[in-house]
C-alpha positions in Angstrom: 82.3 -21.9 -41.4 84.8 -18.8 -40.9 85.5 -18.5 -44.7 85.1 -15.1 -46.1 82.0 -14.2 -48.3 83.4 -11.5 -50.9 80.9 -9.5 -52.0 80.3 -9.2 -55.8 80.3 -5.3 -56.1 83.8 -4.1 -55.3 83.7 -1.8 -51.4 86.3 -0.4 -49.5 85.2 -2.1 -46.7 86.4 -5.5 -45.6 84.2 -8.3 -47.2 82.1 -10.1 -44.2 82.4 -13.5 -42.9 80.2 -16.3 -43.2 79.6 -15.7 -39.1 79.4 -12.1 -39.3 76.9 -12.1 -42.1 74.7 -14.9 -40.3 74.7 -12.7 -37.0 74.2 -9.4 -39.0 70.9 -11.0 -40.8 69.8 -12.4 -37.5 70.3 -9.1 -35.6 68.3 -7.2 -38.6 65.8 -10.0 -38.1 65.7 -9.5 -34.8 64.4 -5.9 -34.8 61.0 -7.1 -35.8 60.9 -9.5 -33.8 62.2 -7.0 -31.1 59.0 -4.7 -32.2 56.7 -7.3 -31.7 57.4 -9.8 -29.1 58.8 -7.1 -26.2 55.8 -5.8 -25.9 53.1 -8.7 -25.3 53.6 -8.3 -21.9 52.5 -4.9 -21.5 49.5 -5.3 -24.0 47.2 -5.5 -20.5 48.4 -1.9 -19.6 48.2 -0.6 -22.9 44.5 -1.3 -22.9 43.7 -0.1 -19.6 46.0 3.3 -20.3 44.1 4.1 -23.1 40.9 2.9 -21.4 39.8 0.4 -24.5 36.3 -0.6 -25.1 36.6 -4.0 -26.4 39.9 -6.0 -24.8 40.7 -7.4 -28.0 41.6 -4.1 -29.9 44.9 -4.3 -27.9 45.8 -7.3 -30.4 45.7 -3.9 -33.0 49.4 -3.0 -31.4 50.5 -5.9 -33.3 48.4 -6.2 -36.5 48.6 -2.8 -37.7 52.6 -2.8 -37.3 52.5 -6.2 -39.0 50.6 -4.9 -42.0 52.8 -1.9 -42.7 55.4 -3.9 -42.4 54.7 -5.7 -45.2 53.2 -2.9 -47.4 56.3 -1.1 -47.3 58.3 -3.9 -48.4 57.0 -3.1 -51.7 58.6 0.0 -52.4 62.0 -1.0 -50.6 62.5 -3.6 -53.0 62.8 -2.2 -56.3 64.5 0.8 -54.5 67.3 -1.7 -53.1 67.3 -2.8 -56.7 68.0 0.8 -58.2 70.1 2.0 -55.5 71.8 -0.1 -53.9 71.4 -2.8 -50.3 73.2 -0.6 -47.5 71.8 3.6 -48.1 68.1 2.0 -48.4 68.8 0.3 -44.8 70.2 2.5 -43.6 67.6 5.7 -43.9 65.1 2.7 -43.4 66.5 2.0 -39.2 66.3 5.5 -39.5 62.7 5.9 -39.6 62.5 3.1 -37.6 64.5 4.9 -34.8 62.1 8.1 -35.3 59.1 6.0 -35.1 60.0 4.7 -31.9 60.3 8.0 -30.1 56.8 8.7 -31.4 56.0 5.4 -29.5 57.1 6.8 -26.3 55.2 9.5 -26.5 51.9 9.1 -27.9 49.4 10.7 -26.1 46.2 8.9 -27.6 45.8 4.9 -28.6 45.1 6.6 -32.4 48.5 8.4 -32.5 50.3 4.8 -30.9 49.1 2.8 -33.5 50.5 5.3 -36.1 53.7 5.2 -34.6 53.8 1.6 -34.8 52.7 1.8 -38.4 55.2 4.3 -39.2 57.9 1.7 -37.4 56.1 -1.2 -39.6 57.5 1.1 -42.2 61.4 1.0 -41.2 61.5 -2.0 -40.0 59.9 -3.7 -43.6 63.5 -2.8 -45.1 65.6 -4.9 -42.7 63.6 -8.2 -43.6 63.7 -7.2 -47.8 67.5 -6.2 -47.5 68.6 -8.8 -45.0 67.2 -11.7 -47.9 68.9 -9.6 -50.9 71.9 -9.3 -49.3 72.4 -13.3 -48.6 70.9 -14.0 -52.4 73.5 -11.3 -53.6 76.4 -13.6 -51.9 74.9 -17.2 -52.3 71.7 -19.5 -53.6 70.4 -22.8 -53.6 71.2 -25.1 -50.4 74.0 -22.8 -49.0 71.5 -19.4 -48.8 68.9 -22.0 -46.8 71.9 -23.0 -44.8 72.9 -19.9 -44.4 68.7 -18.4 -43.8 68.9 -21.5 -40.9 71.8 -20.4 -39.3 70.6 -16.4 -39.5 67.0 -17.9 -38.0 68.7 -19.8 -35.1 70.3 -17.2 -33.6 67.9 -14.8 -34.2 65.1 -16.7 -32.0 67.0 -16.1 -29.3 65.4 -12.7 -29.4 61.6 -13.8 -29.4 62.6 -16.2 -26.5 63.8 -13.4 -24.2 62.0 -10.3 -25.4 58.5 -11.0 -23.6 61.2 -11.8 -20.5 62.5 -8.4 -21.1 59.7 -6.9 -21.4 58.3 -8.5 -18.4 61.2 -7.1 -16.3 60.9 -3.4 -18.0 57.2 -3.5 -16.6 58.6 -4.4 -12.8 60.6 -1.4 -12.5 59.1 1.2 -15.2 56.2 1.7 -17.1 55.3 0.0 -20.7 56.4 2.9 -22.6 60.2 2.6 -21.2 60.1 -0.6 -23.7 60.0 1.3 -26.4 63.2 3.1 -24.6 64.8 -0.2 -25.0 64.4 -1.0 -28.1 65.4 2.4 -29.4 68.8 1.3 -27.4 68.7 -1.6 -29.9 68.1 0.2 -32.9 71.1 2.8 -32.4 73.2 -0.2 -31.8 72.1 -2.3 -35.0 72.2 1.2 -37.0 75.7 2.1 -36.4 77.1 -1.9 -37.2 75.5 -2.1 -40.1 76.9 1.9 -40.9 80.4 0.6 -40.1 80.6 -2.9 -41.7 77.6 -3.7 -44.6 79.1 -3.5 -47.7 77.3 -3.0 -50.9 76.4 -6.3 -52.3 74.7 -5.3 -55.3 77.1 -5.2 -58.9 76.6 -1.9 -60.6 75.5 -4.2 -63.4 72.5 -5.8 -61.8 71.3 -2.4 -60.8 68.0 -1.5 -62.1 66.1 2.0 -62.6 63.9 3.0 -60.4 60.4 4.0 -61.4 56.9 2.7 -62.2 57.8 1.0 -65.3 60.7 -0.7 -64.1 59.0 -1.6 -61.0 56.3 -3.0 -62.3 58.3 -4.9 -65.3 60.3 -6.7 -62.1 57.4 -7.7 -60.2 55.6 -9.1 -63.0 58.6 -11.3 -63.4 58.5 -12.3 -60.2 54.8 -13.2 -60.3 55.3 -14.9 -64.0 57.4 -17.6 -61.8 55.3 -20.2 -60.9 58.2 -22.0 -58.2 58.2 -18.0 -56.3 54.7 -17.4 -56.8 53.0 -20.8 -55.1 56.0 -21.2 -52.5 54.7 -17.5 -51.5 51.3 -18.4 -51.0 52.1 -21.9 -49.3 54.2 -19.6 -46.8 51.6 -17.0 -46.2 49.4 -20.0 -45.3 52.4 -20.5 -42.3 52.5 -16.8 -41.5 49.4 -16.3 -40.8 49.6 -19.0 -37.8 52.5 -17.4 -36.6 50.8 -13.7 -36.5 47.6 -15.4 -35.0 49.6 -17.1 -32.3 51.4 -13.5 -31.3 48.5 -12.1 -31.8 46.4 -14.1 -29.4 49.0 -15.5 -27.3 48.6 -13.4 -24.5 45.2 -13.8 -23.9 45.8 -17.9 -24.2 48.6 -18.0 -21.9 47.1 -15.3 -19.2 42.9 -15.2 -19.9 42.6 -18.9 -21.1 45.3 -20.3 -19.0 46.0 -18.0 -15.8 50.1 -18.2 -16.5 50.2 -14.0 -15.4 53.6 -13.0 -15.3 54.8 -16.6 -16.1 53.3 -15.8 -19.6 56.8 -14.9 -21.1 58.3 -18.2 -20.1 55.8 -20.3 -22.2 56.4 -17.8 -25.2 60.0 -18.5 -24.9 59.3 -22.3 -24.7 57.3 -21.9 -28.1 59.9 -19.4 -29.5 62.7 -22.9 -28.6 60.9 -25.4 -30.1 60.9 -23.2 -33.5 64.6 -22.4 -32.7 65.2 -25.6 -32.6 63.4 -26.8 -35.9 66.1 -23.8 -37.7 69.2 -25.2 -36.3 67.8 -28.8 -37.1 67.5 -27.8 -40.5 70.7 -25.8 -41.0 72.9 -29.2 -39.9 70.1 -31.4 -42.3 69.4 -29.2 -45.3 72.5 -29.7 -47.1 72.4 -33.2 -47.1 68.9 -33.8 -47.6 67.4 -31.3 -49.5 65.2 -28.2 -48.9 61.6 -30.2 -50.7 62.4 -33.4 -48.9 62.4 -31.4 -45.1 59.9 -29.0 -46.1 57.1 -31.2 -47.5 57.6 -33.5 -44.9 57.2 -30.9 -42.4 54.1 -29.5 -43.8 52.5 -32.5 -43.6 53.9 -32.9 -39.8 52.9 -29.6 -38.7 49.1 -29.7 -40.1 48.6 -33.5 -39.4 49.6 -32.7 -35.4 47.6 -29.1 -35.4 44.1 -31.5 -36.8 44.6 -33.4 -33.9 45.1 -30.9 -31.8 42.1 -29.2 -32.7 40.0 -32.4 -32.3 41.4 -33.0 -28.9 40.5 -29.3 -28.0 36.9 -29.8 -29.2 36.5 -32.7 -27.0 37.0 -30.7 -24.3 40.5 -31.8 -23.4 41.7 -28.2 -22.1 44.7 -28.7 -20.0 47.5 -26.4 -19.9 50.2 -29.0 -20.7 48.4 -30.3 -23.3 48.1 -27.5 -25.4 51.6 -26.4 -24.8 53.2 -29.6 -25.8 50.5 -30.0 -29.1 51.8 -26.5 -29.8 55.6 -27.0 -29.8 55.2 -30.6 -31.8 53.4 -28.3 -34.2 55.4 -25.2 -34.4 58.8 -27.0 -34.1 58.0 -28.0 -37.6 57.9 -24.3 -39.1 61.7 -23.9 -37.8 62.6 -26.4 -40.5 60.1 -25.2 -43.3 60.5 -21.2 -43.0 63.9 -21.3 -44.4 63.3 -23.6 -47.2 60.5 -22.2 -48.7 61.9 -18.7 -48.7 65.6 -20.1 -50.7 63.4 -22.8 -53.1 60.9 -19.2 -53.5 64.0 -16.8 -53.9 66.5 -19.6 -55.9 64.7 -18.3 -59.7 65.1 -15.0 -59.6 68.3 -14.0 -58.3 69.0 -11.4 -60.7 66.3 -9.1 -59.3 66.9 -10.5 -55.3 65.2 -6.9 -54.1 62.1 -6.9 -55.9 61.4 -10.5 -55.3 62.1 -10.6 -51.8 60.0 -7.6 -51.5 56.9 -9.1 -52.8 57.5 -12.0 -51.0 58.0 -10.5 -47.5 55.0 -7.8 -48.7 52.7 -10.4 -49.5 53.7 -13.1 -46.8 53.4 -10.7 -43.4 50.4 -8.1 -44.6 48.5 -10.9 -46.2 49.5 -13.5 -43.5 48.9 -11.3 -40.5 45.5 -9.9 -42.0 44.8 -13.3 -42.0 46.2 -14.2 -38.3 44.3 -11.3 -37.4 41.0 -12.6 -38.3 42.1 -15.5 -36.5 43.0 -14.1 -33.6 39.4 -11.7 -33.6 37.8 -15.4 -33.0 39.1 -15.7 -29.7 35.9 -16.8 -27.6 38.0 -18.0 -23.9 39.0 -21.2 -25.5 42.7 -22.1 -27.5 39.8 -23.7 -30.0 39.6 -20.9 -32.8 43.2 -20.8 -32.9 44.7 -24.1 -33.7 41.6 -25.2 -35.8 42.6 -22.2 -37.8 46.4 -23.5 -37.7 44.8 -27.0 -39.1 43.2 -25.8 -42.3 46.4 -22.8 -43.2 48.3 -26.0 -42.6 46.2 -28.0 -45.4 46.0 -24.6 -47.9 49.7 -24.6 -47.8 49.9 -28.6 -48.4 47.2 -27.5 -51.3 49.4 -24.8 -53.0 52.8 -27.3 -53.0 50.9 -29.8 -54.8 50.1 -27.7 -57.2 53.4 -26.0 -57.8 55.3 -29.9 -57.8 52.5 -31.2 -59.5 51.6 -33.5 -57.4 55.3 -34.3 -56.6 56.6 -33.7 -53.1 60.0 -34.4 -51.6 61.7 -34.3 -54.8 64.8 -31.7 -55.0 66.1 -31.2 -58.3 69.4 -33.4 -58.8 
């Protein structure tokens, strides 16, 4: 696993290795995830600070960042298509660093969330260029090998940053967090400075401007394998943004955990860890529709149970946490998959098509976990009844996309 990827525009800089380029992508990864998951802890204090009327506008800390996040990712991609992968990341962890000292300081709740949808901004690029960059140097089985591997080490970050965050709180205020993840940034800003090549060929560059833009996403839209596999992982994202979303107030209000709330995250953030690396070892063997669909099917069949176990009254702690992880364990090994069998048509324009698909899969999916989340009534209920029926819309939109079809990868 040490061989060298060369990139296929010519650099001066030394072409990366296959373990470089998996930790670079997982540490670019890990920057939103960073963004999001350090500061669950602190949510509490940030609604008391700013003195909020109803407690679940705090959840806003994380929605409105979501949603920028993936509005921006529109314009990143055809501008990582014109110009090249590195300069666009590079002023993009830029912005992202800037936004973060705005975070620090923000006197009003008003002026924190538009820090944090100014950072939404920056970080939108790392997820756009991270996916280019791997399409640019590989397809198929390898770049969901490849996505695994990046997505394994990467969840190491979501299973510590509540932790961290937790510990920032015991010795400093919430708004030292953001101190620590500026830390980050500078650190991921100057690797990537020193070691990302370009991986974009002058040849497959493309102009920048309306026309152009709108000419590539229409092509990504025209293909029907990109355009269902998108909304069948929208359907997924939107559990995942409900579950940060409202996980705090499960694991503290619902559940009474306190400051054992980040060890539960983390045991969540493993189970999905482990469903990556299990699909990284298995991919290449068996196929990215045959884990997939059957994971799907896994994932909703054990979150309709769940659900009905819930609505009988069945509220135990354990219970729920263990549902949860037999559930969630199952997006580790579909994540991956569908974004290489979404991104596998339409390599030539890698930018624009992972743009719309990160654009459409986090503001869609976390407008949509966000309205799940707003249905928190005390109960876990809302939550995994709404992971139940994304589940079965996803199932919905791979049926229709395979024609009825599943677990069938191309020979």
């Amino acid at each position: 696993m040490r061989e060298a990827l060369p990139p296929p525009a010519a650099n001066a800089r030394a072409p990366l290795s296959t373990v470089e380029l998996v930790f670079m992508v997982a540490a670019l990864s890990a920057l939103n995830a960073l963004a999001i998951d350090i500061m669950l802890p602190a949510l509490p204090d940030i609604s008391a600070e700013y003195a909020l009327a109803n407690a679940n506008d705090r959840q806003l800390v994380v929605v409105i960042y979501v949603v920028f996040f993936g509005i921006a990712q529109l314009v990143y991609g055809p501008l990582a298509d014109a110009y090249g992968r590195r300069s666009v990341l590079l002023g993009a962890l830029t912005i992202f660093a800037l936004s973060t000292m705005l975070c620090v300081v923000a006197p009003r709740f008003e002026l924190l969330l538009a820090a944090r949808a100014l950072q939404g901004v920056g970080a939108a690029a790392t997820r756009v260029i991270a996916t280019a960059v791997v399409r640019d140097l590989c397809s198929g089985r390898r770049m969901a090998q490849i996505m695994s591997m990046a997505m394994t080490v990467f969840m190491i970050v979501p299973i510590a940053a509540p932790g961290v965050g937790q510990l920032v709180l015991f010795v400093a205020e919430w708004r030292w967090i953001f101190g620590a993840l500026l830390i980050y940034t500078i650190a991921v800003l100057a690797w990537t400075m020193t070691r990302l090549p370009e991986t974009l060929a002058w040849e497959n560059r493309i102009a920048f401007g309306p026309r152009a833009i709108a000419r590539a996403y229409a092509a990504v839209l025209r293909e029907r394998t990109t355009f269902w596999y998108m909304i069948a992982t929208t359907c997924l994202t939107a559990c995942l943004f409900a579950y940060i979303a409202a996980s705090e107030q499960i694991f503290v209000d619902t559940y009474g955990l306190g400051a054992a709330f980040p060890l539960a995250f983390a045991s969540v953030a493993v189970a999905i860890t482990a469903g990556a690396y299990l699909n990284s070892r298995l991919v290449m063997r068996l196929g990215m529709r045959r884990i997939s669909h059957t994971m799907i099917l896994w994932f909703t069949l054990i979150s309709a149970a769940h659900a009905l176990v819930l609505a009988a009254g069945v509220h135990s702690f354990w219970t729920f946490l263990l549902l949860l992880i037999a559930a969630l364990i199952g997006f580790g090994l579909i994540a991956g998959n569908f974004n290489a069998l979404a991104m596998e048509p339409v390599g030539r324009i890698a930018g624009s098509a992972s743009a719309l698909y990160g654009a459409f899969t986090a503001s869609v999916g976390a407008a949509i976990g966000g309205v799940i989340g707003r249905f928190y009534d005390g109960t876990a209920l809302p939550f995994i009844a709404g992971m139940a029926i994304m589940g079965a819309l996803s199932i919905a939109a791979l049926l229709w996309v395979e024609r009825g079809r599943l677990f069938r990868d191309p020979a």
